[in-house]
C-alpha positions in Angstrom: -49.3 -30.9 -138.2 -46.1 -31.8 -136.2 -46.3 -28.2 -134.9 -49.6 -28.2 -133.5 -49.1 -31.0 -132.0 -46.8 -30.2 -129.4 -50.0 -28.5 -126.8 -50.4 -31.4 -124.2 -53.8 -33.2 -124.4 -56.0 -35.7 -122.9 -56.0 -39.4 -123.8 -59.4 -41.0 -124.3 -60.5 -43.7 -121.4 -59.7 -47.3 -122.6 -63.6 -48.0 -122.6 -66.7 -46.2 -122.1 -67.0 -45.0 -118.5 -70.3 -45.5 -116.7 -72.2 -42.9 -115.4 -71.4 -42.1 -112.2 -67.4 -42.4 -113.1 -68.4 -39.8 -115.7 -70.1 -37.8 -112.7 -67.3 -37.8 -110.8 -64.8 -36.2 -113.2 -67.7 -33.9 -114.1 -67.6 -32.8 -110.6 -63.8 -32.7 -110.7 -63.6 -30.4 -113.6 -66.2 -27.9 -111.7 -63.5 -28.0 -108.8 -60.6 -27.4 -110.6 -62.5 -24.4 -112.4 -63.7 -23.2 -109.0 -60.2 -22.9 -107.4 -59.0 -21.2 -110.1 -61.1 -18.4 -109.6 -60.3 -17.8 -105.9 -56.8 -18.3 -106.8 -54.9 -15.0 -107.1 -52.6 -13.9 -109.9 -49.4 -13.6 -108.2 -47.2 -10.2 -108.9 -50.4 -7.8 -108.9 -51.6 -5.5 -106.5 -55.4 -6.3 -105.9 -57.4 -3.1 -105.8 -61.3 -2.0 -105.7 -62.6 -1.5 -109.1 -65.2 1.0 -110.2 -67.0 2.9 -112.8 -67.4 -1.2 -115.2 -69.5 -3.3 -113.1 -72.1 -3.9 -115.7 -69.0 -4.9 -118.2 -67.6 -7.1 -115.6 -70.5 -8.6 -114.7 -71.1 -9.9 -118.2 -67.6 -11.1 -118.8 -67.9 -13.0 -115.5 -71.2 -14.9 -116.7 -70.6 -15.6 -120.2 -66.8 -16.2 -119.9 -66.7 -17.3 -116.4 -64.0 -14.6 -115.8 -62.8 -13.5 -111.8 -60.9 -10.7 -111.3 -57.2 -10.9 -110.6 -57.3 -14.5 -110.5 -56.0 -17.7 -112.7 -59.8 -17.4 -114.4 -59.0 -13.3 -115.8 -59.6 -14.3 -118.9 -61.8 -17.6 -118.7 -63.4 -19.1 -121.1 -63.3 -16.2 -123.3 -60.1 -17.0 -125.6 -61.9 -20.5 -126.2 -65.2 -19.6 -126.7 -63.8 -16.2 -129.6 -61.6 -19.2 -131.1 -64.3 -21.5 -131.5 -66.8 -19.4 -133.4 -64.2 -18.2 -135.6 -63.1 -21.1 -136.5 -66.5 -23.0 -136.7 -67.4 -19.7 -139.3 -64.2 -20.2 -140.9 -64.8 -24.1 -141.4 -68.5 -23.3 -142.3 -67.9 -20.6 -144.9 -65.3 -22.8 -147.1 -62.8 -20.3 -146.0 -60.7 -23.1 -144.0 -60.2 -26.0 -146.3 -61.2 -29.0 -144.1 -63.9 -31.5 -143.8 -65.1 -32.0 -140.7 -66.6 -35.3 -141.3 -63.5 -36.7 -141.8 -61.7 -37.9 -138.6 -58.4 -36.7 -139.5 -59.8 -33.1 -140.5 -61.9 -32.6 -136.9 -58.3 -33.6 -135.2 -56.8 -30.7 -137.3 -59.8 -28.5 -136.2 -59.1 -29.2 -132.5 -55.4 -28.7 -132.6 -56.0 -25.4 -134.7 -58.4 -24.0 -132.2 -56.2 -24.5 -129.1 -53.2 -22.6 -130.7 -55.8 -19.8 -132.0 -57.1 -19.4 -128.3 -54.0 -19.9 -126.6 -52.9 -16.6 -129.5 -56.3 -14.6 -128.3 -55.0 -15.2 -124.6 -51.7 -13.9 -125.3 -52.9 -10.7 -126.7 -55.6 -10.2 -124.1 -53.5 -10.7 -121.4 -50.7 -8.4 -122.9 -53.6 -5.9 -123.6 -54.2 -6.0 -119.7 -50.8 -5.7 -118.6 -50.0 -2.7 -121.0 -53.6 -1.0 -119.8 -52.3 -1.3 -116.4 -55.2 -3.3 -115.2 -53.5 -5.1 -112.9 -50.3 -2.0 -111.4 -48.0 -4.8 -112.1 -44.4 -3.4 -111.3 -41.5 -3.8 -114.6 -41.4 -5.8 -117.4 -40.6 -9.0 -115.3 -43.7 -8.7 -113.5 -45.9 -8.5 -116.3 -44.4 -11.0 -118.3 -44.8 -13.6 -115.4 -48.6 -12.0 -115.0 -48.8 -12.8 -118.8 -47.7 -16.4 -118.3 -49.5 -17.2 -115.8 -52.4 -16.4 -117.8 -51.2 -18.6 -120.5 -50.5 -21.3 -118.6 -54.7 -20.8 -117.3 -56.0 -20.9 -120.4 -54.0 -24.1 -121.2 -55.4 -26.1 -117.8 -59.0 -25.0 -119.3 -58.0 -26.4 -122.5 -57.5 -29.7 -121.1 -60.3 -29.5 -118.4 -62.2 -29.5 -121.8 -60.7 -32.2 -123.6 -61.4 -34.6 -120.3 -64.8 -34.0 -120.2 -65.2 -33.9 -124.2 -62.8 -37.2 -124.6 -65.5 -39.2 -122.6 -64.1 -38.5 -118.9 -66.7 -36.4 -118.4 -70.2 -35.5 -119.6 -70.7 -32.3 -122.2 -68.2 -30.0 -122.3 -65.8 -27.6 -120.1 -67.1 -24.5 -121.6 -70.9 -24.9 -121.2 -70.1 -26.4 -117.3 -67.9 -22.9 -116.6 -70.5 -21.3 -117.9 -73.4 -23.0 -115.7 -71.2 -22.7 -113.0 -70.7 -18.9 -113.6 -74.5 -18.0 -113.5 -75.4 -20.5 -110.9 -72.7 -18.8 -108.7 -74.7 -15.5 -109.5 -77.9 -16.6 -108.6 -76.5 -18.5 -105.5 -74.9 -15.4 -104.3 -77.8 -13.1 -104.7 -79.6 -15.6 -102.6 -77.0 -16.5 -99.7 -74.4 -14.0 -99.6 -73.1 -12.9 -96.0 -71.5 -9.9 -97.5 -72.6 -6.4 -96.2 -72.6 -3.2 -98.4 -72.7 0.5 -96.8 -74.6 3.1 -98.4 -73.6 6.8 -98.5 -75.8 7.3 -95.1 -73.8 4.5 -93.3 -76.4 1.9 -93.0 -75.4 -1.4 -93.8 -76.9 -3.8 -95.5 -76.3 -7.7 -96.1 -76.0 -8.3 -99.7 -77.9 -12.0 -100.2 -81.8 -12.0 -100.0 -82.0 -14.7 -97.4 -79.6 -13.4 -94.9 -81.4 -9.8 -95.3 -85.1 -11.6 -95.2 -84.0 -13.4 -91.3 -83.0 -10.0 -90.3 -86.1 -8.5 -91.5 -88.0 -11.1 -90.0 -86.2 -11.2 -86.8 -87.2 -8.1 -86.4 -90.9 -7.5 -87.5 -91.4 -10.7 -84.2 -89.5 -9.1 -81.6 -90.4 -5.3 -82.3 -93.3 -5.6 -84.8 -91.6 -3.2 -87.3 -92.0 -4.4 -90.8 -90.1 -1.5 -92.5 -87.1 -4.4 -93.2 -89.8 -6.5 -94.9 -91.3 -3.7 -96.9 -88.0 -2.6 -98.2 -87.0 -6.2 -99.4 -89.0 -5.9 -102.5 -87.6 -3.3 -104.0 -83.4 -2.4 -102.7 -82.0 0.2 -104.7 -79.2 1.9 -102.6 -76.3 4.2 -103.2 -73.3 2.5 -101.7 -70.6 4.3 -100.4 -68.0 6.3 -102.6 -70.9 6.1 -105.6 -73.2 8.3 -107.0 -75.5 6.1 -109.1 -78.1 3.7 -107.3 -76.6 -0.2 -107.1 -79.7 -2.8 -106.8 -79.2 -5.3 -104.0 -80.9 -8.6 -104.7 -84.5 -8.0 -103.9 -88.4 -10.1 -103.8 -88.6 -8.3 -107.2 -85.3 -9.6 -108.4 -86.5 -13.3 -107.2 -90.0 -13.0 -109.3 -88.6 -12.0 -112.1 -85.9 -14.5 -112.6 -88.3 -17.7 -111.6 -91.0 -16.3 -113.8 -88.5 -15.5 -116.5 -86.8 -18.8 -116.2 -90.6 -20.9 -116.3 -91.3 -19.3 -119.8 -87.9 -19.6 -121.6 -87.8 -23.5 -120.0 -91.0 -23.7 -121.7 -90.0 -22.4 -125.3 -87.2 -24.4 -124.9 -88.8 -27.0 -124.4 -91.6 -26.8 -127.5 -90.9 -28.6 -130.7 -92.4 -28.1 -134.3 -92.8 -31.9 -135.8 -92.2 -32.0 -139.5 -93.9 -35.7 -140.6 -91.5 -37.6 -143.0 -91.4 -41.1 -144.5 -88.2 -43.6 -144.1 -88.4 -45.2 -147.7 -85.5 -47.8 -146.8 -88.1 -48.9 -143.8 -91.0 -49.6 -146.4 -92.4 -46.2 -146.1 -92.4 -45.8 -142.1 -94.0 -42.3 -141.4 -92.7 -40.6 -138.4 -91.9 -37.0 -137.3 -88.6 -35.3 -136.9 -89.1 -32.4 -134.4 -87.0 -29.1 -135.0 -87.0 -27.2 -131.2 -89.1 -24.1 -131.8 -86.1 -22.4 -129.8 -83.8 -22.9 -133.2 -81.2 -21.5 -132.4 -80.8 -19.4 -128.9 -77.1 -19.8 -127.2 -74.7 -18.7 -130.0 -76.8 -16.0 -130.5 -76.9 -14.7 -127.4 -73.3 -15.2 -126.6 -73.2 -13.0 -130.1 -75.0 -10.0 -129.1 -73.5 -10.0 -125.8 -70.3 -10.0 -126.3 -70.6 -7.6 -129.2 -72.2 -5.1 -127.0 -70.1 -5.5 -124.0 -66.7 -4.6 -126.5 -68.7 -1.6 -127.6 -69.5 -0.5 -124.2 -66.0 -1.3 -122.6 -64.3 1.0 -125.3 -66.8 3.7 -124.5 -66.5 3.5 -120.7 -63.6 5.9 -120.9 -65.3 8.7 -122.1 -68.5 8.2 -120.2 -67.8 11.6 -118.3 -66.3 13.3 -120.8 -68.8 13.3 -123.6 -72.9 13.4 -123.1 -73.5 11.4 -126.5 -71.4 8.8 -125.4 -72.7 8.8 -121.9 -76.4 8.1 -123.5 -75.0 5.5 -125.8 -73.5 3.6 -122.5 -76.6 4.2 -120.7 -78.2 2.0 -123.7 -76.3 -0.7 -123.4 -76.1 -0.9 -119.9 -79.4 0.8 -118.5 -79.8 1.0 -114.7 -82.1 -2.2 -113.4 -86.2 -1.3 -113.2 -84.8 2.8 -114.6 -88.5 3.1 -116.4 -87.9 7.5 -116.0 -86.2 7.0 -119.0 -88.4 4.8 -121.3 -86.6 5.8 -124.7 -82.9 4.4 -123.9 -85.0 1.1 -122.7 -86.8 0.7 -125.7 -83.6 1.5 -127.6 -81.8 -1.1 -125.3 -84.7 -4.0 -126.0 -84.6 -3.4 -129.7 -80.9 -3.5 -130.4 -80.9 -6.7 -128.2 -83.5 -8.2 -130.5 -82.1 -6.7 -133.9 -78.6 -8.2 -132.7 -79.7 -11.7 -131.9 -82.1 -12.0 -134.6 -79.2 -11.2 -137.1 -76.9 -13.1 -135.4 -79.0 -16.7 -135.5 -79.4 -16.1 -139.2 -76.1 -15.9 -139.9 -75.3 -18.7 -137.6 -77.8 -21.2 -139.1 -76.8 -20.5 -142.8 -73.1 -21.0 -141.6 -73.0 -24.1 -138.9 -75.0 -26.0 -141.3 -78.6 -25.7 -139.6 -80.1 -24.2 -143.1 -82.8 -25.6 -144.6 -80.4 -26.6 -147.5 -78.0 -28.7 -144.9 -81.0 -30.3 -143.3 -82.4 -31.1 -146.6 -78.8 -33.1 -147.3 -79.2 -35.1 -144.2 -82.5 -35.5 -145.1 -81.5 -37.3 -148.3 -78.6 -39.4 -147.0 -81.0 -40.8 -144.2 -83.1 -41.4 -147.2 -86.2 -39.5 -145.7 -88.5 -37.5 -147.3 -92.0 -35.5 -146.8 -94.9 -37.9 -147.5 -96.6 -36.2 -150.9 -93.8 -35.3 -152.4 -91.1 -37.4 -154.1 -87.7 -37.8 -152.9 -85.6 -35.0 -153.9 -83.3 -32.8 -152.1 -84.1 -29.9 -153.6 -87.7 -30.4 -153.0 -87.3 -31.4 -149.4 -84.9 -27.9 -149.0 -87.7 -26.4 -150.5 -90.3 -27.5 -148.1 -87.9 -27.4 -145.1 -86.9 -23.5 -146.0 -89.9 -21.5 -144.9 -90.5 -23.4 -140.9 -86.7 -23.1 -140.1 -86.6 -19.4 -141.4 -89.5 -18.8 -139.7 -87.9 -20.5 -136.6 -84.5 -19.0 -136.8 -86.3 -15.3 -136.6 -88.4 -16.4 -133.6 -85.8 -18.0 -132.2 -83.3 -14.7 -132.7 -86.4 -12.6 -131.4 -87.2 -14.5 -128.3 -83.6 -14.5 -127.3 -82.9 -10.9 -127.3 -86.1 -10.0 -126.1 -85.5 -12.2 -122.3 -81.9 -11.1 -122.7 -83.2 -7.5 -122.8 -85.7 -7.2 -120.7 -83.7 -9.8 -117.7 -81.3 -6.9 -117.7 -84.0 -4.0 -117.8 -85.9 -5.8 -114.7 -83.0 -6.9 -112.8 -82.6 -10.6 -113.3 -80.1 -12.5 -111.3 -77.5 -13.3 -113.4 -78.6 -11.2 -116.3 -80.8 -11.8 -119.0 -78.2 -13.3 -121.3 -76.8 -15.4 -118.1 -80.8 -16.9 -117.4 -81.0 -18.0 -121.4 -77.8 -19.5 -121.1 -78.3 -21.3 -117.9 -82.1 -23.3 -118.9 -80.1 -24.1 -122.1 -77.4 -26.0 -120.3 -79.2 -27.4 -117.7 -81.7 -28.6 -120.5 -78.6 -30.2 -122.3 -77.2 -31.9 -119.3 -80.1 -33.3 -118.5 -80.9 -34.8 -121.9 -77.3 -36.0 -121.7 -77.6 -37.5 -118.3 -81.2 -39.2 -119.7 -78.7 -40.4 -122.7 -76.0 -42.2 -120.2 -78.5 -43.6 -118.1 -80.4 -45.3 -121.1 -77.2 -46.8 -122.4 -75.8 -48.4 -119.1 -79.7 -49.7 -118.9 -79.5 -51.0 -122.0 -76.1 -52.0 -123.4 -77.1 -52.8 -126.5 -78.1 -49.3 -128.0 -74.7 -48.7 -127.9 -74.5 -50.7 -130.7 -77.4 -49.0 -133.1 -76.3 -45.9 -131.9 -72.3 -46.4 -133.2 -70.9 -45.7 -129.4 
C-alpha cells in the first residue's frame, strides 16, 4: 500500500462546491487538456504523416490523442487500465470489494500505476518504431518521460473533477472534447487542401459554403454550391479519394445524432413494490440503450489494433489489403457492397459480444440487479420476495436489452463510418452519451443547491 501511494493526487474540497465553482474547474480541466494537445513534444522532428489516417483518426476521438504533442498517448493508458481492472475486480480475479471504502482506494491507486505501466510501454513502443526520428538514446528517453509525466497530469485532471472539483470525470470530458473538436472543425475550419489538379479547397463546410455563395451572387455560377454536397477529392501526393466535410456529411451526422438521442433516451419500466413502504408500487426504468459506451469503445479499439498491425503490409499483400479495406472502408464507397456489409456486421457481432460480456462482469446481470433488488427490499408485485425469483423475472428484459443495446451500437458505429459521419460513427455514440450524462449531472447539482436538504436523503 505504502508503494502505491507515492503517485501525487488530489485532495477532496473541504465541502461540497456549488455549481458554478464546479463549472469553473470543469472548464479549467478542458483548458489544461486543450493546451496539451497543441503543445509539442520537445526532441522530435514533426513530419507529415501518411498512409493511417483512418487509424489516427480513431485514436484521436476515443483517446483524445494529438500527434507529436503532450496528448500522444491520451486518455488511452487510462481508459485500457480501467477496463482491465474493472474485469479483473468483476471476475473475482482481483481480491477486493469494491463496496468497501478502503478496497475502492486500493482500486484507484492500482489503476494509476497500471496506466502509468501501459504508458511506459506505448511510449517506448513509439520511440523504438521510430514514430517520432528522435536522435540517440537521450532523446528518446526524455520523449519517453515526457510522455510519462502527460499521462500523470491527466491522472490528476481526473481525480479533480472525480474528487468533487469538478463535474463527471476527465476521461468522458477528453473524450467530448475530442469529437466536438471534430465536428467543430469540419464545420469552421480555415484550412485549405490541394488536390492532385492544384485547386484548392478550404477544408470546413462554412468557410467553403460563403465562397460558394459569394460566388453564385456576383457571377451566378452555382457549380461551388452543387459540389458542396458531395466533396470527394484526391489531395495532393495521394492516390485514394479523401472526403472534405460536405451537405451530405452534415445530414447524416444531425439525423444520425436525432435517433441515437432518441434511443438513448427510451426507458423499459419494470413495476415493483417497496414492501418496507407498505407495499408502495412504483417503476424502476432500465434505459432501453443498456449498455452502449463500453461497448463501443470495445469494438473500436479492438479493430483499430487489428488494422494498425496490418497497415504495414497493406501494399504488399492483396488479402490483407481487403481485410484493411473492411475495417476502414472509404466513406459513401457503395462499388464495393460486400466489404461494407462485411464491415457493418463485424461492427455489430463485436459490440453485441462485447455488452454481454460487459454486463455479466460490471455487475449489470440480471442476477446483480436482482441482489440490489433484495437489499432495497423491492420486489415484482405477484410474486413473492425472493432473489432468485426476482433474477428470474429480471433475466429475459435485460438480455433482451443487452443484445439490442450491443446491436444498435455497432450498427450507428458502422454505418457513421460507411456514410461519412463527422467524428465517426463510434465518436457520434460516444458524444450523445456524454452530453446525455452531463446534463443529467448538471440537472442533479442544480436540484441539490435548490434544495439543500436532498443532500441529506440522498447521503451527499
Amino acid at each position: 500500500m505504502d508503494l502505491l501511494t507515492l503517485l501525487p493526487t488530489v485532495s477532496r474540497p473541504p465541502r461540497r462546491l456549488p455549481l458554478s465553482r464546479r463549472l469553473f474547474w470543469t472548464a479549467v480541466v478542458a483548458a489544461v487538456y486543450i493546451l496539451m494537445t497543441i503543445t509539442p513534444l520537445y526532441g522530435i522532428q514533426h513530419q507529415t504523416r501518411q498512409g493511417s489516417q483512418p487509424a489516427q483518426e480513431l485514436l484521436s476521438i476515443i483517446f483524445g490523442t494529438a500527434y507529436g504533442t503532450l496528448a500522444h498517448l491520451g486518455i488511452g493508458p487510462i481508459v485500457i487500465a480501467g477496463i482491465l481492472l474493472e474485469v479483473f475486480a468483476f471476475s473475482g480475479l482481483l481480491n477486493l470489494d469494491l463496496n468497501k471504502r478502503e478496497d475502492r482506494l486500493k482500486f484507484t491507486l492500482l489503476l494509476k500505476w497500471v496506466a502509468l505501466g501501459i504508458a511506459a510501454v506505448e511510449a517506448t513502443a513509439y520511440v523504438l518504431g521510430g514514430q517520432f526520428n528522435v536522435t540517440g538514446p537521450l532523446g528518446g528517453l526524455l520523449v519517453i518521460l515526457q510522455l510519462l509525466i502527460a499521462t500523470v497530469i491527466i491522472m490528476l485532471l481526473d481525480d479533480l473533477m472525480s474528487k468533487g472539483w469538478g463535474i463527471g470525470s476527465a476521461i468522458s470530458l477528453i473524450i467530448f472534447l475530442g469529437v466536438s473538436r471534430q465536428i467543430f472543425l469540419s464545420l469552421f475550419s480555415w484550412d485549405v487542401a490541394k488536390d492532385n489538379t492544384g485547386q484548392l479547397h478550404l477544408v470546413g463546410l462554412i468557410p467553403a459554403l460563403g465562397v460558394a455563395l459569394y460566388d453564385l451572387f456576383t457571377t451566378g455560377n452555382a457549380a461551388g454550391i452543387l459540389r458542396l454536397i458531395d466533396r470527394r477529392v484526391i489531395l495532393e501526393g495521394q492516390t485514394s479519394p479523401t472526403t472534405l466535410p460536405d451537405l451530405i456529411g452534415l445530414f447524416t451526422t444531425l439525423l444520425l445524432g436525432y435517433i441515437i438521442l432518441y434511443l438513448e433516451m427510451m426507458k423499459v419500466n419494470i413495476p415493483v413494490t417497496a414492501g418496507q413502504y407498505r407495499g408502495i408500487k412504483f417503476t424502476i426504468p432500465l434505459r432501453f440503450v443498456y449498455v452502449s459506451v463500453l461497448p463501443i469503445i470495445f469494438t473500436t479499439y479492438s479493430l483499430l489494433l487489428v488494422g494498425q498491425l496490418l497497415l504495414p503490409f497493406y501494399e504488399t499483400s492483396p488479402v490483407i489489403a481487403e481485410i484493411v479495406r473492411v475495417i476502414f472502408p472509404p466513406l459513401r464507397y457503395f462499388y464495393d457492397v460486400p466489404a461494407l456489409v462485411l464491415h457493418y456486421i463485424i461492427y455489430v457481432a463485436l459490440a453485441t459480444v462485447f455488452a454481454w460480456i460487459w454486463v455479466n462482469l460490471a455487475g449489470l446481470s440480471a442476477e446483480d440487479q436482482a441482489r440490489q433488488f433484495a437489499q432495497s427490499q423491492l420486489h415484482v408485485p405477484g410474486f413473492r420476495q425472493s432473489e432468485k425469483i426476482l433474477a428470474k423475472i429480471l433475466e429475459r428484459p435485460i438480455n433482451a436489452l443487452t443484445v439490442i443495446s450491443g446491436f444498435i451500437a455497432g450498427s450507428f458505429a458502422a454505418l457513421g463510418n460507411i456514410l461519412g459521419v463527422w467524428g465517426g460513427g463510434a465518436g457520434l455514440i460516444l458524444l450523445v452519451e456524454i452530453a446525455l450524462q452531463y446534463y443529467a449531472l448538471v440537472m442533479r447539482e442544480q436540484m441539490l443547491d435548490m434544495y439543500p436538504g436532498l443532500k441529506q436523503v440522498l447521503g451527499q
